[in-house]
N, C-alpha and C positions, 0 to 999 in steps of 0.2 A: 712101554709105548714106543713104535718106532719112531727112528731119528728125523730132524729137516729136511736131511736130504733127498728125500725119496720123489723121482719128479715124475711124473705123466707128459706122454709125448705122444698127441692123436696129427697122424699125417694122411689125407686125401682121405679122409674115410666116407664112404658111398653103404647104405643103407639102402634095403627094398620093404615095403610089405607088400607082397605079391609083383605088380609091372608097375608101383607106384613107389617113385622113389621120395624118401621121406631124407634123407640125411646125399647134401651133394659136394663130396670132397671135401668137407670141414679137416681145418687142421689147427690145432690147439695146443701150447705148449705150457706147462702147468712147472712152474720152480717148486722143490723141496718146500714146504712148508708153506705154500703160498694157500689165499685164498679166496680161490676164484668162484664168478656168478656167472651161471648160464642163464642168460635173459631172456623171454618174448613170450610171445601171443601164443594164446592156445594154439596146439597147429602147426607151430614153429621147427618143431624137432627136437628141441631142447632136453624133454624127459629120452626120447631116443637118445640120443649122444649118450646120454647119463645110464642108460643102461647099456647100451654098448660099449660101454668104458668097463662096466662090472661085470659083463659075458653072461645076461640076460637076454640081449637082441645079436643076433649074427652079423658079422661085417661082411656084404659082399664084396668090398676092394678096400683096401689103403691096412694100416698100419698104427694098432697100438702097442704103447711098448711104454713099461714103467723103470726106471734107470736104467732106459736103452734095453733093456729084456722083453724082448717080443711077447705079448701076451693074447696076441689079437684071436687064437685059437684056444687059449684055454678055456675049463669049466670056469664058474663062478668061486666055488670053495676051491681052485688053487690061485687067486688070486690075488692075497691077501688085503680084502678091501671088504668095508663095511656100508651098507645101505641103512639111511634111515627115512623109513615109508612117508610120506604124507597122512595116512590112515593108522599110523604107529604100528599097527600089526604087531601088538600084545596080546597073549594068551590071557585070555579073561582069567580063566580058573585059577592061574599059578598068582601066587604074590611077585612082588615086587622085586624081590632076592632071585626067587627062580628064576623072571622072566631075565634080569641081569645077565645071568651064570648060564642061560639057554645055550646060547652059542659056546660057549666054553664048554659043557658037558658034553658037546656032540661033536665035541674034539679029544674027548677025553681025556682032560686034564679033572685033578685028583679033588677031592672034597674040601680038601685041606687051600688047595688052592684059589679051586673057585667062590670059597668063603672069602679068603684071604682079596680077590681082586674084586668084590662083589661089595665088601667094607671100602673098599677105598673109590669104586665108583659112588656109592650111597654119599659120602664123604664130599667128593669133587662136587656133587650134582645138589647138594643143600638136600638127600632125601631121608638123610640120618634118623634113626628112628622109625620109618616105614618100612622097612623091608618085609616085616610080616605082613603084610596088607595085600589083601587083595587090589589090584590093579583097576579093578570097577567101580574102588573108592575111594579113588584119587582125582583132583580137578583134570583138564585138560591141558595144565600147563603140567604138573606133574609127571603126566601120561608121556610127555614128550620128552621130559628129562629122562625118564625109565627106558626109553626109544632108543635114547643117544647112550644113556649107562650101557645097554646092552650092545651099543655097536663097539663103542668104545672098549669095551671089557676082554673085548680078544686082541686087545694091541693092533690093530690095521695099519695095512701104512698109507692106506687111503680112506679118507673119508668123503662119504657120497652122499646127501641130501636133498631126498626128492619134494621138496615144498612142504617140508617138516611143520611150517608157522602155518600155512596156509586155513587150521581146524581153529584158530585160537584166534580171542574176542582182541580187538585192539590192543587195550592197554596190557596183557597179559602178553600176546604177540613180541611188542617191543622190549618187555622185561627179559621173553626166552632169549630173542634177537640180541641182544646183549651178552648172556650168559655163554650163546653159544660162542661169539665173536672171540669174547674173552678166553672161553676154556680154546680155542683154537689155537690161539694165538701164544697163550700158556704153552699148550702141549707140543706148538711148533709142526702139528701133522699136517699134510698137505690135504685139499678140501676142496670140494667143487660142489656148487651149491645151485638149482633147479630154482629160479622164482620169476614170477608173471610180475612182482610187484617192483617196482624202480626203485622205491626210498631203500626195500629191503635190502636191496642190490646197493646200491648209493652206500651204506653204513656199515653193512658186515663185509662185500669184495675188497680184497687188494685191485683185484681189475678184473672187470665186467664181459664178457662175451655177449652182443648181443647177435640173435639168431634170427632169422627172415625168412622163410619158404626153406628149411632145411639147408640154407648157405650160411655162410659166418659175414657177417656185415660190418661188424666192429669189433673191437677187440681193443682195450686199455683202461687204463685206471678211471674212477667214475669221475673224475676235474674233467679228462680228455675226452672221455664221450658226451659229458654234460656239454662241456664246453666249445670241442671242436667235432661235433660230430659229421661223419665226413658224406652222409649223405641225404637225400630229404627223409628218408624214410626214418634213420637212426633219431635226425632231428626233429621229427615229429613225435617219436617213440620218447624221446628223452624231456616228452615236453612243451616243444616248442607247437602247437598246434594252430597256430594261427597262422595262416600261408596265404602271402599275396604275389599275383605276378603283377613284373614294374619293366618298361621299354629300357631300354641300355643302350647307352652308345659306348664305344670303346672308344680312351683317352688316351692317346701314346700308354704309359704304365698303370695305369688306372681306366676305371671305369665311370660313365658318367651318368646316372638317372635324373633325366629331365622332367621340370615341371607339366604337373598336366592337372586336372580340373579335378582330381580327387589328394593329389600328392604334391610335396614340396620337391626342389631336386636337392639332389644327395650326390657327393663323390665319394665312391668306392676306391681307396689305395692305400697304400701305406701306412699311412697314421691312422687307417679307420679301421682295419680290419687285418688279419694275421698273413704272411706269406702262403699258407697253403690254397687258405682260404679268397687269396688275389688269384693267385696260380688258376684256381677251378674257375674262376668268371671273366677270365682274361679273354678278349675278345667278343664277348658273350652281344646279343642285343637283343637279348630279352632273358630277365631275371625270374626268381622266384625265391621270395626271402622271408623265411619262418621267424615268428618269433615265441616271446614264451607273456601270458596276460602279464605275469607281474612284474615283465621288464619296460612295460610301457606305461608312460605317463599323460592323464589328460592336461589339456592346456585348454586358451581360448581357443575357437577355431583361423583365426590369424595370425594367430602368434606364429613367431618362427624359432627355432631351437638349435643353436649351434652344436653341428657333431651328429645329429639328430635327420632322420628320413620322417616329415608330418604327412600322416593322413589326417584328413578334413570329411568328417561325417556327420552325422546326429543320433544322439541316443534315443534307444528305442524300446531299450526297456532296462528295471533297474530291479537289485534285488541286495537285500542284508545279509550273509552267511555269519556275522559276526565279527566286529574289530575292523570291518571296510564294507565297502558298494562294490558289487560287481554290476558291470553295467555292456550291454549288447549296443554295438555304437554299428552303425549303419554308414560305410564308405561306398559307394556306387553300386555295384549288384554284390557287395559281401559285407559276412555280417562277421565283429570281435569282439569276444569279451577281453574285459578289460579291467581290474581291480584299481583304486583308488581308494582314501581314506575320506575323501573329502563327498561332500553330497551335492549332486546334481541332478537336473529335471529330465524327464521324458521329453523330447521333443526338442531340449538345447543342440545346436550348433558346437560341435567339440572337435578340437585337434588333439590327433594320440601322436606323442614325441614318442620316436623309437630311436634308443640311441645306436648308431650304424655300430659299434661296439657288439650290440646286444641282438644284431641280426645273422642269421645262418645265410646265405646266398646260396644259389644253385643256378647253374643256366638254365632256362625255361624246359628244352631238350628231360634231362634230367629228375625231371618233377610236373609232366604231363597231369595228374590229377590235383593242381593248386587251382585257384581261382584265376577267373578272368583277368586279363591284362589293362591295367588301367594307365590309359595316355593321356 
């Protein structure tokens, strides 16, 4: 298997299909043995990148290069990296062993061998005993360890996964999600991994790329993007979907939101919110500040909440998912859900405490499609 070290280094890389360009100077630096998530929405670019890393999509400008060795023109078979499909793309007809030793054979290495590495993927992968089986009689979680046996079987020194979990039912999903993490992390190979889904992202990355119209928007371990993500989009992506615009006045170092007839006021500075995050609203006089439902808390609708920005609305509709109430609380022309444990009525008067902690800020500028500005 090859060693840690082996790093990926994509600089300005610009992608076309046709006059529409899909990939806009993304640049991404991948350490030895790390393992990173390519994030986002259908559309994003993300499976692009991931194949033009593997020299399936042509790069019209910028620069890959895996420990510093230009690769950006090579075929795919000199590249030494292994894809594993989304769709598994197993040979129905061959068992389990063959599809393993596929790639191996069409490098032609010896019988002797490709048994020899074919036993110890079957081994790694819990599929001991299957090898004679045809592939069509195996579950779907199986199908995917045989996916990865076979990538894994030519020693790569990159591994590339195109939304490998994306065919498998939940609870199966999370067990491969697992497996995979771990044999990664085991074998120390470096990985970059294709998923639409946040949590998958969240639990298997060392750190996260998330991707936007073919740009790179963020980039860092999932605390950093969960937690400071640095702009509305990221933070909405990561979560935070509830977005109100709030008036601002600027306070010598601080920022100040003044009371108005849906909101409490709130000071934005120092002890409330992080230095980067002061930096981006410094000046600002008009905000717009995401949050996430289950970081906010219902109160009375008067109550006031130290540390805390209260909206004052009425619930307007309520529903059980299990273990809590989610509840649609109506603040002036916007509507939020909102989770609680506790039970309350249609048509109550309710304050939601947001702890300024637990809010994303952005200048108004910034985050043109939030909601209306309540004064």
């Amino acid at each position: 298997m090859a060693g840690a070290a082996t790093s990926l280094d994509v600089r300005e890389v610009e992608v076309f299909y046709g006059t529409l360009q899909v990939l806009n100077r993304v640049s991404l630096g991948v350490s030895g043995g790390e393992f990173i998530a390519l994030l986002g929405s259908s559309g994003c670019g993300k499976t692009t990148l991931l194949r033009a890393i593997c020299g399936f999509v042509p790069v019209e400008r910028g620069v890959i290069s895996v420990d510093g060795r230009d690769i950006t023109k090579l075929p795919p078979d000199k590249r030494k990296m292994a894809l594993v499909f989304q769709s598994y793309a197993l040979w129905p007809h061959m068992t389990v062993a063959q599809n393993i030793g596929y790639g191996l054979k069409l490098r032609g290495a010896s019988r002797a061998e490709i048994a020899r590495r074919v036993e110890q993927m079957l081994a790694m992968l819990r599929l001991k005993g299957l090898g004679a089986r045809k592939v069509t009689e195996l579950s779907g979680g199986q199908r995917q360890r045989v996916a990865l046996g076979r990538a894994l079987a030519i020693s790569p020194q990159i591994l590339l996964l195109d939304e490998p979990l994306s065919n498998l039912d939940a609870k199966v999903r999370e067990e491969v999600r697992h497996e995979i993490k771990t044999l990664q992390r085991d074998l120390g190979i470096t990985t970059v991994h294709v998923t639409h889904d946040r949590e998958e992202a969240m639990v298997m990355a060392d750190r996260i790329a998330i991707l936007d119209a073919g740009r790179l928007a963020q980039l860092g371990t999932p605390e950093e993007v969960y937690n400071r993500p640095n702009s509305p989009f990221v933070a909405s992506f990561m979560g935070a979907g509830n977005a109100i615009k709030l008036s601002a006045e600027p306070n010598g170092c601080a920022v100040r939101i003044p009371e108005g007839p849906h909101n409490s006021a709130a000071m934005i500075d120092a002890t409330t919110v992080d230095a980067p995050a002061l930096a981006r609203v410094a000046g600002a006089r008009g905000l717009v500040a995401f949050f996430r439902s289950e970081d906010a808390r219902l109160q009375p609708a008067d109550a006031q909440a130290s540390g805390s920005l209260v909206l004052r609305g009425e619930i307007v509709q309520a529903s059980y998912p299990g273990g809590y109430y989610r509840y649609a609380i109506q603040v002036g022309a916007d509507q939020f859900l909102v989770d609680d444990e506790r039970r309350h009525t249609v048509g109550e008067a309710i304050g939601i405490a947001l702890p300024l902690s637990a809010l994303h800020f952005y200048p108004e500028a910034a985050a043109s499609g939030a909601s209306p500005v309540l004064h």
